[in-house]
N, C-alpha and C positions, 0 to 999 in steps of 0.2 A: 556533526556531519552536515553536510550540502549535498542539493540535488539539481545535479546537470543534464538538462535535455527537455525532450519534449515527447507525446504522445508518439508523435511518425520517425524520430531517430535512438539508437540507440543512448540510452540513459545509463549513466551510472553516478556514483557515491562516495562522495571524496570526506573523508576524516580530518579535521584541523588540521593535521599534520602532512601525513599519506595521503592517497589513495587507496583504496582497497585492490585486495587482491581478485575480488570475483564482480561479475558485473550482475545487478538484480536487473528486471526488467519490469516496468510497469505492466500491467495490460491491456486498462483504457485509462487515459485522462478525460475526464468529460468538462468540457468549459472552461480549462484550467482550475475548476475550485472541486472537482471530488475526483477519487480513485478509484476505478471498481477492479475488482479479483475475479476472475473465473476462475473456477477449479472443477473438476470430475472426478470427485474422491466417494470411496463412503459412506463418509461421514464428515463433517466441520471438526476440527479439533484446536486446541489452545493454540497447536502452530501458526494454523491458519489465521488464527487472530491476531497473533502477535507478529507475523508477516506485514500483514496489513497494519497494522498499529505503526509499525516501523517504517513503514512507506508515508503514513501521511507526518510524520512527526517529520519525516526528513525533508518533505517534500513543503509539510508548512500548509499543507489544504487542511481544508476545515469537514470534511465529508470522506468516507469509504464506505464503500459498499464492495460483500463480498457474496457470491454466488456456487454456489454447487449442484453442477446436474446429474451426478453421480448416484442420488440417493435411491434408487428403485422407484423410476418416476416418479417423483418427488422432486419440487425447488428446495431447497433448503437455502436460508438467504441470514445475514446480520447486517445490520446496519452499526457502524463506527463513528464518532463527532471528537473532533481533535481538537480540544478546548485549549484555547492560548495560556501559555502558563508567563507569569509576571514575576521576570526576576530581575526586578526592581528591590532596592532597598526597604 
């Protein structure tokens, strides 16, 4: 997958092949190098992670950070690092 757009327009997510049928939307770019997630849930859950996990793999940034204000005043926060993978011989 590729990731087309920026911070201020819509983004979306095109497959080697297709595109997709649904559009994700970022929610902050910070500097072009990290993702942050806001969410108002709960709780954090594996979703949320792997949300985020799939955002920066696609997008190729090396930082996410996700936030939750949902928790019974409480931050609840994770930090994410999208370590380059080397598919080299």
């Amino acid at each position: 997958m590729t990731f087309r757009g920026n911070a201020n327009e819509r983004s979306s997510f095109i497959t080697r092949t297709r595109p997709l049928n649904v559009i994700y939307r970022l929610d902050f770019v910070v500097f072009g190098t990290s993702v942050v997630e806001i969410k108002t849930l709960p709780g954090l859950t594996s979703r949320e992670d792997a949300q985020l996990l799939n955002y920066l793999k696609v997008t190729r940034m090396p930082l996410g950070l996700l936030l939750n204000f949902g928790n019974d005043h409480r931050l609840e926060w994770r930090r994410m690092i999208n370590l380059p993978t080397d598919h080299g011989g």
